[in-house]
N, C-alpha and C positions, 0 to 999 in steps of 0.2 A: 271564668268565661273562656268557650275555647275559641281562639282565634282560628284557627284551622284545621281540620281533620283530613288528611289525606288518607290512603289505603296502608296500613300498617305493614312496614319490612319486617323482616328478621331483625334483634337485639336482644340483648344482654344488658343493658345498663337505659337508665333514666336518670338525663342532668336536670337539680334544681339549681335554680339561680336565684339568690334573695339579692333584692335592689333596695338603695334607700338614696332619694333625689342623686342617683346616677347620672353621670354625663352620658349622653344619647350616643356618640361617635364610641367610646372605650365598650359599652354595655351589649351596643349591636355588632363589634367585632370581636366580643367573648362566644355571642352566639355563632356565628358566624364560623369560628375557631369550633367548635366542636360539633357542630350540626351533625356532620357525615362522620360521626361515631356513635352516637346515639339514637334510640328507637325516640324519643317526647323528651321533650324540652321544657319543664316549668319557671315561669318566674314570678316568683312571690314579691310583688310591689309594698314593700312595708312602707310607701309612701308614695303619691299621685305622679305618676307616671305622661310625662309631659305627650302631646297628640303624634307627634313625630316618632318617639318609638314605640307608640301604639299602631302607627301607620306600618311601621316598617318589621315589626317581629316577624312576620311569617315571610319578607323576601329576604331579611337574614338569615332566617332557618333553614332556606331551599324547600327541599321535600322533607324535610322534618316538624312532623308535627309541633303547633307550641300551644302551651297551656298558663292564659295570666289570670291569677289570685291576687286579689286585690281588697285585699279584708277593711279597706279606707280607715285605717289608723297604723300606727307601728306596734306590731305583738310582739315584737322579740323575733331571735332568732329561734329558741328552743320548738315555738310554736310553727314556723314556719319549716323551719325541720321537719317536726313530726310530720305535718301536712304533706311534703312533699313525700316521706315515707310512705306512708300511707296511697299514694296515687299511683308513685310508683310499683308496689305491693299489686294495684290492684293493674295496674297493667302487662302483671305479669312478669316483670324484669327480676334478673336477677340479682343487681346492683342498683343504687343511686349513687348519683355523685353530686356533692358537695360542693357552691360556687360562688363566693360575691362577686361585686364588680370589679373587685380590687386585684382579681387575679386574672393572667391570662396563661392557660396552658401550652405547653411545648407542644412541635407537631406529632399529633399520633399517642398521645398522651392516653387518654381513655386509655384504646385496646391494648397498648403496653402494660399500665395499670390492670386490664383485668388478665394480662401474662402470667403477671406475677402471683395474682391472686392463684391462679391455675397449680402454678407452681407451689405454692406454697402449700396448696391442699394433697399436692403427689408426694410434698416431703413430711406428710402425717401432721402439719396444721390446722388450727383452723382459723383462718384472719377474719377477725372482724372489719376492719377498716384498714387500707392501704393508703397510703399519703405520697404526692409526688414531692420533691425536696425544694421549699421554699429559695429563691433567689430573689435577690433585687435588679434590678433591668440591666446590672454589670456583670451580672453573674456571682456575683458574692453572694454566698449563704447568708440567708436571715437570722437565723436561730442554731443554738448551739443545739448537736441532738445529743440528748439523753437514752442512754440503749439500756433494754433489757435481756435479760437472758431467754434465751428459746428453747426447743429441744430439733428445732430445724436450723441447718447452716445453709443459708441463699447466698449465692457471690453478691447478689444482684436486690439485696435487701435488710435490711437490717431491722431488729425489732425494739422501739422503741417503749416510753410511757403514754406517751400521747402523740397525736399528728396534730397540726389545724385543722379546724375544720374545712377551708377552702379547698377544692382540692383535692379530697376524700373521694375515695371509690370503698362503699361500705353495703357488705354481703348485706343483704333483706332478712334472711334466715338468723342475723345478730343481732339485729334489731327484733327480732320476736321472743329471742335470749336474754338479752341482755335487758332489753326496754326502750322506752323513750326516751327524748330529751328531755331534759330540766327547764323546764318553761320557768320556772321561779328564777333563774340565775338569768332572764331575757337576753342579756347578751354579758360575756365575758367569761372564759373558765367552761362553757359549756361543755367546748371538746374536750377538755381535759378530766372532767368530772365522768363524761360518758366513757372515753378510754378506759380510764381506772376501774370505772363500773367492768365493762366487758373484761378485766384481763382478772376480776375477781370471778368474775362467770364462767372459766375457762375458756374463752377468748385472747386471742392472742390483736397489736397492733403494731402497723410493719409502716417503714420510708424506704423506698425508691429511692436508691440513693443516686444512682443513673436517669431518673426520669426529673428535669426542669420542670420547674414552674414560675414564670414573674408573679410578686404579689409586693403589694404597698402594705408596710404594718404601721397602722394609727399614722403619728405624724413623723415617723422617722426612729430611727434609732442611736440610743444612747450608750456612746461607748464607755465603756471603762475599763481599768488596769486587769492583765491577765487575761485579755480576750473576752471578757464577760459583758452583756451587752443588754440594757432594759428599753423596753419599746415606749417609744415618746409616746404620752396621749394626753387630749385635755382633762379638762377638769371632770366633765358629765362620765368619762372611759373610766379616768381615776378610781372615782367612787364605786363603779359597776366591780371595778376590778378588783379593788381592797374587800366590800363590801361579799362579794361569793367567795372569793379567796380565802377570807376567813371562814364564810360559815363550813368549806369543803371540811375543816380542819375536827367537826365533829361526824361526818361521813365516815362509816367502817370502815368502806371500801376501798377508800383511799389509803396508797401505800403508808407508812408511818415514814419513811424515808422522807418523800414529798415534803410532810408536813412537818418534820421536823426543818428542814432547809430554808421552806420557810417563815416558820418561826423566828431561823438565825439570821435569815435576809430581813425581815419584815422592819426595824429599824432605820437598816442600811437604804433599805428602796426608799424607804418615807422621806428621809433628809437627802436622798438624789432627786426625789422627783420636787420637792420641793426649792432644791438649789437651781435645780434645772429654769424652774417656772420663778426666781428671782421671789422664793416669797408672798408669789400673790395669792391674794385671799381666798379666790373661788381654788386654789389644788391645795391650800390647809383648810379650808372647810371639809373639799372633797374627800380627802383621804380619814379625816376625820370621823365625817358622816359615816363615809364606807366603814371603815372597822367600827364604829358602833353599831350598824345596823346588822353588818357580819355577826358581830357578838349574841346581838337579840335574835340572828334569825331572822330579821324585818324583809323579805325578799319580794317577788313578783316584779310589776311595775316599776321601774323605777322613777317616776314621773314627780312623787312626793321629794324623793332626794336632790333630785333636778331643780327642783322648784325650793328649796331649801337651799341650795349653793347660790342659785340666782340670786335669791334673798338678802344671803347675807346673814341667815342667821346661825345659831351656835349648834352645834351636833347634838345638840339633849332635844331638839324640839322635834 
């Protein structure tokens, strides 16, 4: 449904924003933060969107078009990805950009973002996907990055395995290379699967190492010895998480490095995320379920395994 159509500027890029029961006040000042960098604005409602920022989308956006998708259930993120590829595609842009509610852009982020992209294509790249560098509201890095090797040196960028997906400024021309999302993994690991896809495509993936961005991961972060740091999440994330994590590990495409690390982690995580959560039943169900269903392959929906930890009952049902 479009809420607003005004006369089409000049752009480069098309932000989707996927929501899922978002607070009204952080979701209309994400829009608001990027409006006057972008040509359309989509927001993909993976869940019913309270009257108030229905009311209010298009005087957040200014003169920036918005466009609300509202498929009235939760499809995942891979699906609502694609969709927003695709809209973008047809509007012409040369970019989308990647958003949940969870994040908020530094100023001038965008066109900085597609700087670099520019750049990167004069120094004989070709970027698939540009990521700004996650922060938490102190400015402390969220994630450790992992870099890979390039055949281009940017002061102003580094090339990693994967970026988040929040956040992403991701060339259109990569996504007709590379492909879609993984609507089977719905949510967790998506970006990671799709990076690795691209960088076996001859695609390359890069972080701004200079360009902020605020972003909340899950419920926080878990520290541990030597700097190394596992994202708090509940029980229902757990499972998503173990559950594609494993099946990536049959993926060609995926480095073998990846997968061998986590291999070597996969123990390690299991009894942190478990000490974390004191033993309760729904995050050893969850992780349980997860690498079983990982193993079979069991993917799409995850709504069966959901309803299985609620339950209570044992990972073989």
């Amino acid at each position: 449904m479009s809420i607003r159509t005004p006369p089409l500027r000049a752009f480069r890029t098309v932000a989707g924003i996927v929501a899922f029961h978002p607070d009204a006040c952080e979701l209309l000042r994400l829009i608001s933060a990027i409006a006057g960098d972008v040509g359309r604005i989509i927001v993909f409602a993976n869940s019913a969107l309270d009257a108030v920022i229905k009311d209010r989308l298009s005087s957040a956006a200014g003169q920036t078009p918005v466009t609300l998708i509202s498929p009235g259930e939760n499809v995942g993120l891979g699906k609502a990805y694609n969709r927003m590829v695709e809209l973008a595609r047809l509007e012409g842009a040369e970019f989308v950009l990647l958003l949940d509610q969870d994040s908020m852009p530094s100023a001038g982020m965008v066109c900085r973002l597609e700087d670099l992209a520019d750049e990167l294509v004069r120094r004989g790249e070709k970027p698939s996907l540009i990521g700004p560098r996650p922060v938490k509201s102190t400015g402390e890095p969220l994630k450790r990055i992992r870099q890979r090797r390039s055949r281009a040196h940017c002061p102003t960028g580094v090339a990693v395995e994967f970026a988040i997906s929040s956040g992403s400024l991701i060339a259109l021309k990569a996504t007709a290379a590379v492909g879609p999302f993984n609507e089977d993994f719905f949510i967790d690991a998506i970006d990671i699967e799709w990076c690795s896809r691209a960088w076996d495509a001859g695609w390359s993936v890069w972080l701004a190492i200079d360009i902020p961005m605020t972003h909340r991961l899950g419920h926080g972060v878990i520290r541990l010895p030597f700097g190394l740091r596992l994202t708090d999440q509940p029980p229902k994330r757990l499972y998503t998480y173990f559950r594609n994590q494993v099946a990536m590990l049959r993926l060609p495409h995926v480095p073998a490095a990846w997968k061998l690390r986590f291999i070597a982690w996969l123990p390690a995580r299991s009894f942190i995320y478990a000490v974390r959560h004191r033993f309760a039943l729904p995050v050893i169900r969850a992780i349980g379920l997860g690498l079983a269903d990982g193993i079979m392959n069991r993917l799409g929906s995850p709504e069966r395994g959901w309803r299985v930890i609620a339950r209570g009952k044992s990972a073989a049902v």
